[in-house]
C-alpha positions as CSV (number, residue, x, y, z in Angstrom):
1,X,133.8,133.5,77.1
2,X,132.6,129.6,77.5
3,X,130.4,128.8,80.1
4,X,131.2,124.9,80.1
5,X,132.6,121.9,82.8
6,X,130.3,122.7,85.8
7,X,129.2,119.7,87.8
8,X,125.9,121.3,89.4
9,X,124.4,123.7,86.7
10,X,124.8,124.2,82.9
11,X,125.1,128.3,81.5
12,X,124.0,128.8,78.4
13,X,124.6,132.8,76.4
14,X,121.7,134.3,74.4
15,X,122.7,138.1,73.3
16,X,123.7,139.8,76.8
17,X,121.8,137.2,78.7
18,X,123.1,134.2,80.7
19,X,120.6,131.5,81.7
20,X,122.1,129.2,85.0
21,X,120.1,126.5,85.4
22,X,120.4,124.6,88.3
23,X,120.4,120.8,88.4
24,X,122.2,118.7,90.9
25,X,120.9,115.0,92.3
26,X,117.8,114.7,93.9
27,X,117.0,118.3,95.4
28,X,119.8,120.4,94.5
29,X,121.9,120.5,97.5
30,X,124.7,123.7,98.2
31,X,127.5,121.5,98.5
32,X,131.5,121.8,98.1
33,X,130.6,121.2,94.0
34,X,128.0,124.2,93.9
35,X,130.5,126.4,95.6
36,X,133.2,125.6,93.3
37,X,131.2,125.9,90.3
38,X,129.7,129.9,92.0
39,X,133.5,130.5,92.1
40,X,134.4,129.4,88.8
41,X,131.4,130.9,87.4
42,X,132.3,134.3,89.1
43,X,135.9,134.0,87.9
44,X,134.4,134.2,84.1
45,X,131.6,136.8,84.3
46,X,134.1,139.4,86.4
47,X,136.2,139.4,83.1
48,X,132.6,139.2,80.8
49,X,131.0,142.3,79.4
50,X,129.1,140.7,76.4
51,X,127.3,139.3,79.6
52,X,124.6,142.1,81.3
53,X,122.3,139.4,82.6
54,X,122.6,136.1,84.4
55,X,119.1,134.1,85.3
56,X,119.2,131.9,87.7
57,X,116.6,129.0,87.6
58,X,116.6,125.6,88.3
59,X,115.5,122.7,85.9
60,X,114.8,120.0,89.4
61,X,111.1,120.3,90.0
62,X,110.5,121.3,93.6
63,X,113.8,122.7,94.3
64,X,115.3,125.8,93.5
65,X,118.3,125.2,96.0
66,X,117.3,123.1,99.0
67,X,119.9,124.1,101.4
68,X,123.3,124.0,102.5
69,X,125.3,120.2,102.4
70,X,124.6,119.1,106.2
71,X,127.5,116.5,105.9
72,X,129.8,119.6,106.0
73,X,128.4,121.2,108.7
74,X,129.1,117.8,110.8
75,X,132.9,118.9,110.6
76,X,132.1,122.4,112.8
77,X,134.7,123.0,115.3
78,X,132.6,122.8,118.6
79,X,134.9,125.4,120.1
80,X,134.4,129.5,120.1
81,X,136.8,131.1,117.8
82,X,138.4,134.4,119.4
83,X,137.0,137.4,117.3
84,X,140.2,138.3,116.3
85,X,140.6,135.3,114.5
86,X,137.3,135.0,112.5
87,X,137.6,134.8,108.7
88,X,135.3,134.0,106.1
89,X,133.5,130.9,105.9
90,X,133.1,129.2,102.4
91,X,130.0,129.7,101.5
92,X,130.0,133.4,102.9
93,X,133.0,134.3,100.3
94,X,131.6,132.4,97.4
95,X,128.1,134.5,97.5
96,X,129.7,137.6,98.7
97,X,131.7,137.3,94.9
98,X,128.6,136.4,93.4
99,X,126.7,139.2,95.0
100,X,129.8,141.9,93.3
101,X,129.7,140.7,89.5
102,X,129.1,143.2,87.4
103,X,126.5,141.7,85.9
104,X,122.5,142.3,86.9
105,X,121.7,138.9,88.6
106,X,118.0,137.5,88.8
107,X,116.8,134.4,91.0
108,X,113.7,132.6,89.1
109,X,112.7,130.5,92.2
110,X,109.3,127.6,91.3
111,X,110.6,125.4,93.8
112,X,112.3,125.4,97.8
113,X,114.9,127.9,98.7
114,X,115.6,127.0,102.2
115,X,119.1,127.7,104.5
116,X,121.8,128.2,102.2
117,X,119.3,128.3,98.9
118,X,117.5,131.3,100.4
119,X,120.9,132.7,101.0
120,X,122.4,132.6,97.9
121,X,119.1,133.9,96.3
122,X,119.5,136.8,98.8
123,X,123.0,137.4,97.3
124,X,121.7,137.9,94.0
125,X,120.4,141.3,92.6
126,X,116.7,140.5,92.3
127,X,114.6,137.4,93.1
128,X,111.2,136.4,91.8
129,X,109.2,133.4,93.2
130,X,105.5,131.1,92.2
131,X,103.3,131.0,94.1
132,X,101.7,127.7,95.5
133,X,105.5,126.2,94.4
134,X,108.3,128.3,96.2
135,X,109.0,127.6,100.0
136,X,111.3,129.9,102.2
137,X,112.9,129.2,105.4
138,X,116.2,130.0,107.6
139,X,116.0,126.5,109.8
140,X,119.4,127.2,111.3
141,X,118.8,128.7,114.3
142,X,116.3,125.8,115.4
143,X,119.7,123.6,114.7
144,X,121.6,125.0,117.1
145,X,123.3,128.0,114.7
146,X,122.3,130.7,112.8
147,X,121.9,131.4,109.5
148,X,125.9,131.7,108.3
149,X,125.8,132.5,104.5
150,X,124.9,136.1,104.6
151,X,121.1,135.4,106.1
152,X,121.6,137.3,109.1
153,X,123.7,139.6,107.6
154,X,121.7,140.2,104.3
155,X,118.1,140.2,105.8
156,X,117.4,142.6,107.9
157,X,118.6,144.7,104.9
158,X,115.7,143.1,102.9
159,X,113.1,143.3,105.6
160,X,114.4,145.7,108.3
161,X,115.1,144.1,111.5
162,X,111.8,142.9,113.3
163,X,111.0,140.9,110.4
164,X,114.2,139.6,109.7
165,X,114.1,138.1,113.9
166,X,110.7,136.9,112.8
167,X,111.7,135.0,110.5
168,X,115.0,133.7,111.2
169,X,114.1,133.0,115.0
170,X,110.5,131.9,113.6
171,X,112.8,129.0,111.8
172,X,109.3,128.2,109.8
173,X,108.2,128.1,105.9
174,X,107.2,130.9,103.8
175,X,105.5,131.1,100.6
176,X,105.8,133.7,97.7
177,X,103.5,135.8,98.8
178,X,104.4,136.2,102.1
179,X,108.0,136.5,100.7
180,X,106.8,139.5,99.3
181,X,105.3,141.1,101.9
182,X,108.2,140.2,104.2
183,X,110.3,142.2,101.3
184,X,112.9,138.8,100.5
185,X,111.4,139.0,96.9
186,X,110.8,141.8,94.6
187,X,107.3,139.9,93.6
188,X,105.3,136.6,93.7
189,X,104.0,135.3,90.0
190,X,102.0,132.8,89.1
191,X,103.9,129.6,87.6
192,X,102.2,131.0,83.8
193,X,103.6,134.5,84.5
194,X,107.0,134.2,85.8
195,X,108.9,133.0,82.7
196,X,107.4,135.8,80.5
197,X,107.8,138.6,83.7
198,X,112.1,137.6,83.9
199,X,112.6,137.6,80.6
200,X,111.0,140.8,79.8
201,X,112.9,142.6,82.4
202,X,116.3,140.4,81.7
203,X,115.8,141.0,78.0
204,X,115.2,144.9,78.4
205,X,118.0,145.6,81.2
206,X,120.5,143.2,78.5
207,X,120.2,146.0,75.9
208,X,122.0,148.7,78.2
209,X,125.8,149.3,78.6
210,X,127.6,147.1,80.6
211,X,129.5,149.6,82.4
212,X,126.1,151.6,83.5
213,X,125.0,148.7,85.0
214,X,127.9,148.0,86.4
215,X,128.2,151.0,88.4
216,X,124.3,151.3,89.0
217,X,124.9,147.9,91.5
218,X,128.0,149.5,92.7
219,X,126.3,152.9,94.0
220,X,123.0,151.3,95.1
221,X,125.0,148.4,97.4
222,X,127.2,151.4,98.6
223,X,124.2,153.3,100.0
224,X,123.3,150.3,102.6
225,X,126.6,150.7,103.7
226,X,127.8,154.3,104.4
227,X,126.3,157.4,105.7
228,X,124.0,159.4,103.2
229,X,127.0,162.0,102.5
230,X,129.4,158.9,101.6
231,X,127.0,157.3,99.4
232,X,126.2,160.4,97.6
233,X,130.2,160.9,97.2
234,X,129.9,157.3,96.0
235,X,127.0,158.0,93.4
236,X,128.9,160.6,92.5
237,X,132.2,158.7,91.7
238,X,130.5,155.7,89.9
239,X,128.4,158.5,87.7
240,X,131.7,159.3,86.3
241,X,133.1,155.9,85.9
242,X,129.7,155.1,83.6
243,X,130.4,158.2,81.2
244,X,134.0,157.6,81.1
245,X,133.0,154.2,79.8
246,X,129.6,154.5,78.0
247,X,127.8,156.6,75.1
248,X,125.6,158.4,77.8
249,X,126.9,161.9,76.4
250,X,126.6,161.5,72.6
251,X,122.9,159.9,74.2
252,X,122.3,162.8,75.7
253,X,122.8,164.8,72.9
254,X,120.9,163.1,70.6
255,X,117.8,163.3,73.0
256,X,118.2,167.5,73.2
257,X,119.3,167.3,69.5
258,X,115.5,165.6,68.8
259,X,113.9,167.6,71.3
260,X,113.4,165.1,73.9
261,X,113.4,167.3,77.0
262,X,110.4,169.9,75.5
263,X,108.4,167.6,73.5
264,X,105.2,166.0,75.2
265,X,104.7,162.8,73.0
266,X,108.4,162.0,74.2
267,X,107.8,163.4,77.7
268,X,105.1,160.8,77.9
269,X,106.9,158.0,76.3
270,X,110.1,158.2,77.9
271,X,109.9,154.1,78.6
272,X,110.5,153.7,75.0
273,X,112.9,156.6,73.9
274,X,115.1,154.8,76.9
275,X,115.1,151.2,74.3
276,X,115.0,153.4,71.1
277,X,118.2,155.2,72.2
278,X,120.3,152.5,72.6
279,X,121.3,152.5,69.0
280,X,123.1,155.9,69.8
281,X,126.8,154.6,70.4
């Protein structure tokens, strides 16, 4: 699969890993170019199992993505649309569809992330931020609207929801640190640490099957979703899609064949039996 012709970020394959770097004019603004380029980029990786990993970092110092294009919010109808005939905005479809690749998806955030930045990076799988460098805010409530690219939808399921009113009503900056006390990051690095820190985990989760990961993200997003007896049926179901699709018997196997579940030097190195079993196809 080529990952060529976008206007706001180049993509660039190494083994399972896809590294998105983000670079578009002066502070990287989410504008009808970024969206199409989400879509077209989502388009490729739905039909892409050599890719397990996509990074997504951004090469414009200061700015990871500053927010939404204001220009387009100018158009807004000023009138209430009857609930029954609500659909989708733009920018809500094109990060729901990023949010479903099958692919692990990993935000690498050294700059702002603010509106619909912070939104998309919410849509993606995990998100790691500098400190001192990364800035966080949902402004769009202090504008007159809310956030409207999955922030109020995605963020109480982040935070749970007094934070999430804190700091969407709050309409203020937050750093990395806070951002991982608030729970909208997995962790705050320093600007040395966070290259080696994403690639380590990108590299290691790239050497698994596609189709485990796959169905991993499936379950996990199911269980926000439905009642615990649903989501186990759906844990359940994606378990067998995995080993209709994967080695994970003939793994198994091999493990009990080499004494893996008795054994206390593997018992205790089970971190590394996990990488040295993926040559078992």
């Amino acid at each position: 699969m080529e990952y060529k012709n976008f206007q706001t970020f180049t993509a660039e394959q190494k083994g399972g890993i896809l590294t998105v770097t983000i670079n578009f004019g002066p502070v990287n603004v989410q504008g009808q170019e970024m969206l199409a380029d989400l879509s077209s980029l989502c388009l490729r990786l739905e039909r892409d199992r050599s890719v397990k990993v996509v990074v997504f970092e951004s090469s414009n110092p200061g700015y990871w993505v500053c927010h939404y294009d204001t220009n387009l919010l100018r158009d807004m109808s000023t009138e209430a649309v009857p609930r029954n005939e609500v659909q989708l905005l733009d920018l809500q479809s094109v990060l729901e569809r990023l949010s479903k690749v099958p692919q692990a998806t990993i935000a690498k955030i050294e700059g702002f992330a603010r509106g619909g930045g912070h939104e998309m990076a919410l849509a993606l799988d995990m998100r790691f931020a500098v400190r001192g460098k990364a800035k966080f805010m949902q402004m769009e409530v202090g504008m007159g609207i809310l956030p409207c690219g999955g922030g109020a939808s995605r963020m109480a399921r982040q935070t749970g929801l007094g934070k999430a009113l804190e700091i969407i009503l709050g309409a203020k900056d937050w750093d990395a640190d806070e951002a991982e006390k608030f729970g909208t990051i997995n962790k705050a690095l320093d600007a040395d640490e966070i290259g080696p820190y994403v690639d380590a985990l990108a590299e290691r989760i790239s050497k698994f099957p596609a189709d485990s990961i796959a169905a991993s993200k499936r379950a996990v997003y199911a269980s926000i979703d439905l009642p615990i007896k649903e989501a186990l049926k759906e844990e359940a179901y994606q378990l067998f899609q995995a080993t209709s699709k994967t080695p994970a018997i003939k793994r198994f196997t091999y493990a009990d064949e080499n004494g893996a579940q008795f054994d206390h030097n593997n018992q205790k190195n089970w971190e590394q039996m996990v990488m040295d079993i993926q040559e078992v196809n």
